[in-house]
C-alpha positions as CSV (number, residue, x, y, z in Angstrom):
1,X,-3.7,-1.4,26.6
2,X,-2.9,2.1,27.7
3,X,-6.4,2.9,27.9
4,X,-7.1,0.1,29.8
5,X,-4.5,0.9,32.2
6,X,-5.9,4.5,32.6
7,X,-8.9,3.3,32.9
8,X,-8.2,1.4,35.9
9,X,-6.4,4.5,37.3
10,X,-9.0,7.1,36.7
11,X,-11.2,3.8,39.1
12,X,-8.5,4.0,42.0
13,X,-9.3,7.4,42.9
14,X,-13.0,7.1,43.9
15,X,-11.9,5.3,46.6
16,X,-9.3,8.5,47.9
17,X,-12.3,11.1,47.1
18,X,-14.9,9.1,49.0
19,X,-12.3,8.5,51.9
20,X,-11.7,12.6,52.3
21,X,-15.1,13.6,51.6
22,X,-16.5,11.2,54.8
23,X,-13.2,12.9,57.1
24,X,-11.3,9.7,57.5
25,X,-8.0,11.4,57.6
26,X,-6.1,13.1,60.6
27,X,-4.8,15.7,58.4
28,X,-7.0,16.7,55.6
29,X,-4.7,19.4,53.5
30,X,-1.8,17.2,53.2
31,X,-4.1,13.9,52.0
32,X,-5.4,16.2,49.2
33,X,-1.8,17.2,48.1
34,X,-1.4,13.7,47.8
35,X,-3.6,13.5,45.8
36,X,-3.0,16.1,43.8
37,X,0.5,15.2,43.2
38,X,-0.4,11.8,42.0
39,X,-2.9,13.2,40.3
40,X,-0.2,14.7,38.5
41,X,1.8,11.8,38.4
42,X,-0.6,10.2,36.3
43,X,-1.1,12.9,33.8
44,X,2.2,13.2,33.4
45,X,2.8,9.2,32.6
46,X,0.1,8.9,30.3
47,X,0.9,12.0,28.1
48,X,4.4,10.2,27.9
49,X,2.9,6.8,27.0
50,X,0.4,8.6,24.5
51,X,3.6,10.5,23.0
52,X,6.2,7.2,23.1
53,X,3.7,4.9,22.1
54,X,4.4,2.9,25.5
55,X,5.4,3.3,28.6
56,X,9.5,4.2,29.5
57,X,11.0,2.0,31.8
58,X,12.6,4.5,34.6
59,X,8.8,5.5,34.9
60,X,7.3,2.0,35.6
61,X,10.0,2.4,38.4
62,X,8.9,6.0,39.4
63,X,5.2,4.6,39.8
64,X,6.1,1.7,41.8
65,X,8.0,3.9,43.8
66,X,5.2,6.4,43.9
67,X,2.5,3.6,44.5
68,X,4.5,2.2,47.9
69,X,5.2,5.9,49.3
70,X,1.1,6.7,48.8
71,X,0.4,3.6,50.4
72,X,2.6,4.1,53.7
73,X,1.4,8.1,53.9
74,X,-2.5,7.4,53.8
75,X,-2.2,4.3,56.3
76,X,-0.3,6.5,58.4
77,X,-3.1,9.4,58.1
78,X,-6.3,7.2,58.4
79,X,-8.0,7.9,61.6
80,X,-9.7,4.2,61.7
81,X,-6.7,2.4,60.8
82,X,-8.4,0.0,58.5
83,X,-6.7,-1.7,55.9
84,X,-9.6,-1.7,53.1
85,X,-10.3,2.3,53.7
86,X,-6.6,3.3,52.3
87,X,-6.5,4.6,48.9
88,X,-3.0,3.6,48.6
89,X,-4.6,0.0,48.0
90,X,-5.5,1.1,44.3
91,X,-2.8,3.0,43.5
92,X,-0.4,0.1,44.4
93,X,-3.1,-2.4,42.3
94,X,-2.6,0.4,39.7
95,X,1.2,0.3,39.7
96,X,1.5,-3.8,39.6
97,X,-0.7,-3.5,36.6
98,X,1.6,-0.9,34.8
99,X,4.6,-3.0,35.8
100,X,3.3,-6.7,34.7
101,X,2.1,-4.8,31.3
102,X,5.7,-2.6,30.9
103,X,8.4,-5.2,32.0
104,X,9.5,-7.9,29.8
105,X,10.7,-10.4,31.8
106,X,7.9,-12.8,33.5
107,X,10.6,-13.5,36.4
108,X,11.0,-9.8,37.1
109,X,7.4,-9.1,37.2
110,X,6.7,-12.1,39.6
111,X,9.3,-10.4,41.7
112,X,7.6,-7.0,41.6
113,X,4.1,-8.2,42.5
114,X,5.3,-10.3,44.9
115,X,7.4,-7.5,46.6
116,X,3.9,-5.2,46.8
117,X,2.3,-7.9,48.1
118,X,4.4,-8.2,51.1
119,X,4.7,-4.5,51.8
120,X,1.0,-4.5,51.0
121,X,0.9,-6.6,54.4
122,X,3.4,-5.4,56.2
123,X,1.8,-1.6,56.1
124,X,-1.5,-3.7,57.6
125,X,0.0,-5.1,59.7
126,X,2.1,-2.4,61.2
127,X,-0.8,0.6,60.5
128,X,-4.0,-1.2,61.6
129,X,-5.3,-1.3,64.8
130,X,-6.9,-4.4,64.1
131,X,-5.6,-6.1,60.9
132,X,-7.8,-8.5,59.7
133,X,-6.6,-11.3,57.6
134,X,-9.3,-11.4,55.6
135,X,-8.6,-7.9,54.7
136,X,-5.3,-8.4,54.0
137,X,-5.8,-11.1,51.7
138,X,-8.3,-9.3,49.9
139,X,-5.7,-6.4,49.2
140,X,-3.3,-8.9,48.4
141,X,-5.3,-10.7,45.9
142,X,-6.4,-7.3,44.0
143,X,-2.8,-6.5,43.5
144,X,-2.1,-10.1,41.9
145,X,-5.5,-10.2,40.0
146,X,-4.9,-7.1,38.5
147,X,-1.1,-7.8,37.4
148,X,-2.2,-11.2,36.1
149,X,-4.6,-9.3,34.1
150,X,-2.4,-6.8,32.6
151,X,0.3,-9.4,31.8
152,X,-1.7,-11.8,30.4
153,X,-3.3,-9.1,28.3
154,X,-0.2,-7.2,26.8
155,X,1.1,-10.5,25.5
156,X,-1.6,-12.2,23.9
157,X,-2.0,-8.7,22.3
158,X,2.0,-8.7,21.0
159,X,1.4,-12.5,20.4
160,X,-1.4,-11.5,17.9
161,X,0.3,-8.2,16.7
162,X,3.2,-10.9,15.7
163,X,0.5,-13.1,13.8
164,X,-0.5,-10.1,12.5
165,X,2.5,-8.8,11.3
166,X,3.4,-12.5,9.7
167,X,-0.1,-12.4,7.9
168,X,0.6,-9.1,5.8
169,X,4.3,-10.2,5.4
170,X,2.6,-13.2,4.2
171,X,0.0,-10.9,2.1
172,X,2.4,-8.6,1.0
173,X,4.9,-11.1,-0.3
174,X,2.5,-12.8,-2.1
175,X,0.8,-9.4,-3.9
176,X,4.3,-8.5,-4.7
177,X,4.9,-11.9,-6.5
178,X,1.4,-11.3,-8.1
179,X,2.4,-7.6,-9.3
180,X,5.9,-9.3,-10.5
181,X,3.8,-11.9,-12.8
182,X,1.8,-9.2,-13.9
183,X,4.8,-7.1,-14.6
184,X,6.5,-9.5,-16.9
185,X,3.1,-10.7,-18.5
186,X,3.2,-6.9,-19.8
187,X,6.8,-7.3,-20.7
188,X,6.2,-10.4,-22.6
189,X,3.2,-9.1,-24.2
190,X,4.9,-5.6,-25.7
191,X,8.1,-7.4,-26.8
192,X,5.6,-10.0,-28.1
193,X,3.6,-6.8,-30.0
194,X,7.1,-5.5,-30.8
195,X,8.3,-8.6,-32.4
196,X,5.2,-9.1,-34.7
197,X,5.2,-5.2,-35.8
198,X,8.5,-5.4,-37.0
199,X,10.6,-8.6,-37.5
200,X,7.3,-10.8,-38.3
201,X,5.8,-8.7,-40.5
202,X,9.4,-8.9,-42.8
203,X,10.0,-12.2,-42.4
204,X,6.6,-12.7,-43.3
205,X,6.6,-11.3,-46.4
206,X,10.2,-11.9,-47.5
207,X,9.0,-16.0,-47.2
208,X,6.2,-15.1,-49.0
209,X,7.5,-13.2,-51.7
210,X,5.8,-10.0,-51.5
211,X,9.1,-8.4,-51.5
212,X,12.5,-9.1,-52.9
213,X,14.8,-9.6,-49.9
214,X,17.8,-8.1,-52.2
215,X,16.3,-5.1,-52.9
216,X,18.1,-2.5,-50.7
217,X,15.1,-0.7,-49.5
218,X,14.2,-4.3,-47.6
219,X,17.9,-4.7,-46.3
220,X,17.6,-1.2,-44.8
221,X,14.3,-2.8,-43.6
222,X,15.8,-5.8,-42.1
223,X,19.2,-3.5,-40.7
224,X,16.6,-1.6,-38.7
225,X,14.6,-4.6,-37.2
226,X,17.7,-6.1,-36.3
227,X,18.8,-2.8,-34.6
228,X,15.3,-3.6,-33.0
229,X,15.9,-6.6,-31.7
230,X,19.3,-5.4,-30.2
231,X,17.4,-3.1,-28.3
232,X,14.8,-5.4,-26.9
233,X,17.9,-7.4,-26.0
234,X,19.9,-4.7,-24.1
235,X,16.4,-3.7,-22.5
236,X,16.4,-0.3,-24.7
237,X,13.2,-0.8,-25.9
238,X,11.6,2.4,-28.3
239,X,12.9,5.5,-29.0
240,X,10.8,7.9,-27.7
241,X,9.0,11.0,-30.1
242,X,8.1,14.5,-28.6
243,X,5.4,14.9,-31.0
244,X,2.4,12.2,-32.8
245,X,3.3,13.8,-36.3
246,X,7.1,12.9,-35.6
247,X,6.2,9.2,-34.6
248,X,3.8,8.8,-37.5
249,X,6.2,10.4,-40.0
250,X,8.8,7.5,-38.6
251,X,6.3,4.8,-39.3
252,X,5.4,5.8,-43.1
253,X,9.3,6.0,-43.7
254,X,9.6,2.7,-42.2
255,X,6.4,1.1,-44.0
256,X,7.8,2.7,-47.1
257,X,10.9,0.2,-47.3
258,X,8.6,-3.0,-48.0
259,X,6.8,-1.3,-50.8
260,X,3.9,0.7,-49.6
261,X,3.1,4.6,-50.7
262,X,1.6,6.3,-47.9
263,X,-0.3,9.8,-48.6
264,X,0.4,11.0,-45.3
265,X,-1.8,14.2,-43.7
266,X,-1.4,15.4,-40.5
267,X,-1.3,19.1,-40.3
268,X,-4.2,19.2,-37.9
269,X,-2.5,17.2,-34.8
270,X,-2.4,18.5,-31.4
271,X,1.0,19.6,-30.5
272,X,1.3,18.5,-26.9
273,X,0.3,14.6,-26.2
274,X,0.7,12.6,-23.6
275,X,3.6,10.4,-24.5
276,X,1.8,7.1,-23.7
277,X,-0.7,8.0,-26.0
278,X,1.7,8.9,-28.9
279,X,3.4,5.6,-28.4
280,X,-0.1,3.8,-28.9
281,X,-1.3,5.1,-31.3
282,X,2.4,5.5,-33.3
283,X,2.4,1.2,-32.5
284,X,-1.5,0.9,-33.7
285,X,-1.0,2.8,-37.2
286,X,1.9,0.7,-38.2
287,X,0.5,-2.0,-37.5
288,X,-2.4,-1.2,-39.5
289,X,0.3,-0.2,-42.3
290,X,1.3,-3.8,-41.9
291,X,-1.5,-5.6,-42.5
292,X,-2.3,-3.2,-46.1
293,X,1.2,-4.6,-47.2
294,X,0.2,-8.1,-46.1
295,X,-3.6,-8.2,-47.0
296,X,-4.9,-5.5,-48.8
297,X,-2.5,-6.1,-51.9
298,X,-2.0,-2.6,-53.0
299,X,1.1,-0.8,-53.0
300,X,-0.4,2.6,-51.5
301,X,-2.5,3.7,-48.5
302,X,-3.5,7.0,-46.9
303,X,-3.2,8.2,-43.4
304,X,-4.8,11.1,-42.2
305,X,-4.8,12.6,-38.7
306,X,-7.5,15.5,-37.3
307,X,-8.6,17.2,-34.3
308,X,-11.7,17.6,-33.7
309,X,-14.2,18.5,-31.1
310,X,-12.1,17.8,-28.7
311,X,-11.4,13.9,-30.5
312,X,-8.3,13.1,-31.9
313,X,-8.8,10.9,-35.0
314,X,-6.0,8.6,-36.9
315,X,-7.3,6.8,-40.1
316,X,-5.6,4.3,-41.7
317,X,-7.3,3.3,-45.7
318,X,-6.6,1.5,-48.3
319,X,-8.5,0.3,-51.6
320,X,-7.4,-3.0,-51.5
321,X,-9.3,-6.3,-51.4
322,X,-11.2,-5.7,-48.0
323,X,-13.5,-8.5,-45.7
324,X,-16.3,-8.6,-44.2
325,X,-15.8,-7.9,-41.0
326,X,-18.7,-9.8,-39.1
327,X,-17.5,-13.0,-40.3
328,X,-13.9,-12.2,-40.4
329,X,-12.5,-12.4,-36.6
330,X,-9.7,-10.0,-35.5
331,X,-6.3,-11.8,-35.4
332,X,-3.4,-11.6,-32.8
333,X,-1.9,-8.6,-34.6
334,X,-5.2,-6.5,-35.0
335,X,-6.1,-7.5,-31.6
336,X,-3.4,-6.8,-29.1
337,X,-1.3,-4.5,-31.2
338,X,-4.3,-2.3,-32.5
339,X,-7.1,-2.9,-30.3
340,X,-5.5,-3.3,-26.8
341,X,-2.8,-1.0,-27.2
342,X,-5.1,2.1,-28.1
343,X,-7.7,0.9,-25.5
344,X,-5.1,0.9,-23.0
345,X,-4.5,4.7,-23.2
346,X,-8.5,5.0,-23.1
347,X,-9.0,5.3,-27.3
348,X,-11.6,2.8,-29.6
349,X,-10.8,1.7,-32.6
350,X,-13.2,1.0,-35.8
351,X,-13.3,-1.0,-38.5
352,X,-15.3,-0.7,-42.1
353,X,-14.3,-2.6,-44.8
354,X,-16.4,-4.7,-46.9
355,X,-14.8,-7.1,-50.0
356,X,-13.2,-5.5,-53.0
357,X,-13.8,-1.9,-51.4
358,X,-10.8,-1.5,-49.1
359,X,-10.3,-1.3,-45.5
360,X,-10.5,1.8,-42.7
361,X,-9.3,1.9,-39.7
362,X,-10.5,4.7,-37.1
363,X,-8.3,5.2,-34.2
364,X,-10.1,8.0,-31.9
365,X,-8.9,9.2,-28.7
366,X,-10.8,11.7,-26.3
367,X,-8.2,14.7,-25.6
């Protein structure tokens, strides 16, 4: 809109450098320090407007005073006393354009048009030799046309701008509810992972009788899954390990309280890892460790970790009864707390295992 309104300005001075350049004026100089001054003017107002982002109000009422003085000086300067050949005629169509645009109230900007349009006629009718009604109407009628224009057209733009702004409320509420959903889907799904890990995977072989649920080594067990649970339930969640060695030493200790002997080797792990990616791959390897104490059935397992051309590799193997793995699908453990959790930090996981000649599982990850 404030281009618009410039445009329209930059239009209304053609009019005042044809009128000089074809000698209408009794006094020449002084017409073209009008000029110059509104020239100014204008500059001046739309630098504001640019900087603001709008117009300020005591310089809608500037212009308007502006706009009636420039009309009253050139009428009194013409030499041929029409009404159409004053310049003042656009400046004053100019300034009812920046008023019905700027003001607020439709009642005051009737008023202001209105009140141009009367000393629009009144400066024909006192300044013109030979007023002509026809040309006074025409005056009159650019000044309305032109503030109906600029009205009309700043509010059906802040009409839409307020559609708008509904629409990405609307958009925004709704993505925030989406990212909210998606939020506590991944809650859901790591205390979910969590859960099976720990608690299920003791329960689950306590009711099977795998272990005996009296021996201490599987109270300690159970003591530290219920710690577990405590956490999930004060929103602790795990504690956190500076280094992949420290995490994986935690799991074997942890796996070795239901019964498994892990030969543990990790001498060649990086020291520095991104936290995420510990946490992954500390989550995949025990549950891998799991699923030797609940499938394999063999008491011992190996875990190795190396570093190498620029891969980090975690193996997890056991000698135990194996499956074949094209016809044996992945179940939820395997799947979300193996697979997904070290795809998630960008890793792959592979299995080989093939019946009665154990199981490996390959966790890589690019460094």
């Amino acid at each position: 809109m404030v281009i618009l309104l410039a445009l329209h300005r930059v239009g209304c001075f053609v009019p005042a450098l044809a009128s000089g350049a074809q000698g209408l004026y009794h006094d020449r100089p002084t017409e073209l320090l009008l000029l110059v001054v509104v020239l100014a003017w204008n500059v001046l107002l739309f630098r504001t407007a640019c900087r603001w982002g709008w117009f300020p109000t005591p310089m809608v009422h500037v212009d308007l005073a502006l706009a009636v003085l420039v009309l009253v000086l050139v009428a009194g300067s013409l030499s041929t006393g029409g009404v159409l050949s004053n310049w003042g005629n656009g400046a004053t169509q100019a300034a009812a354009s920046l008023a019905a645009a700027a003001i607020v109230r439709p009642l005051a900007v009737v008023a202001v048009v209105a009140g141009l349009v009367v000393v629009r006629t009144a400066v024909g009718l006192e300044f013109a030799t030979d007023p002509s009604m026809v040309e006074l109407l025409y005056a009159a009628n650019g000044i309305a046309c032109f503030a109906l224009a600029a009205g009309f057209g700043i509010r059906y733009l802040r009409r839409e701008g307020r559609h708008l702004d509904r629409v990405n409320a609307q958009r925004l509420a709704a993505e925030a509810e989406r990212a909210a959903d998606h939020a506590r889907y991944v809650t859901r799904m790591a205390h979910h992972r969590a859960l099976h890990d720990t608690v299920l995977t003791t329960l689950t072989l306590i009711a099977r009788g795998g272990v005996d649920h009296r021996a201490a080594p599987v109270r300690q067990r159970c003591a530290r899954d219920a710690d577990y649970i405590r956490g999930l339930l004060a929103d602790r969640g795990d504690a956190g390990f500076g280094t992949l060695g420290a995490a994986l030493r935690e799991v074997v200790g942890a796996v070795s309280l239901l019964g498994l002997r892990v030969c543990f080797r990790g001498d060649l792990i990086p020291p520095e890892l991104p936290p995420p990616v510990v946490d992954a791959l500390r989550d995949a390897v025990r549950e891998a460790l799991n699923n030797v104490v609940k499938h394999a059935g063999v008491d011992e397992a190996w875990l190795t970790a190396t570093h190498e051309g620029g891969v980090l590799r975690v193996t997890v193997v056991d000698r135990g009864r194996g499956f074949e793995v094209r016809t044996v699908p992945p179940g939820f453990g395997f799947r979300h707390s193996v697979v997904d959790r070290v795809a998630e930090v960008g890793g792959r996981v592979r299995v080989s295992s093939e019946p009665g000649a154990g199981t490996c599982v390959e966790l890589s990850w690019p460094r």
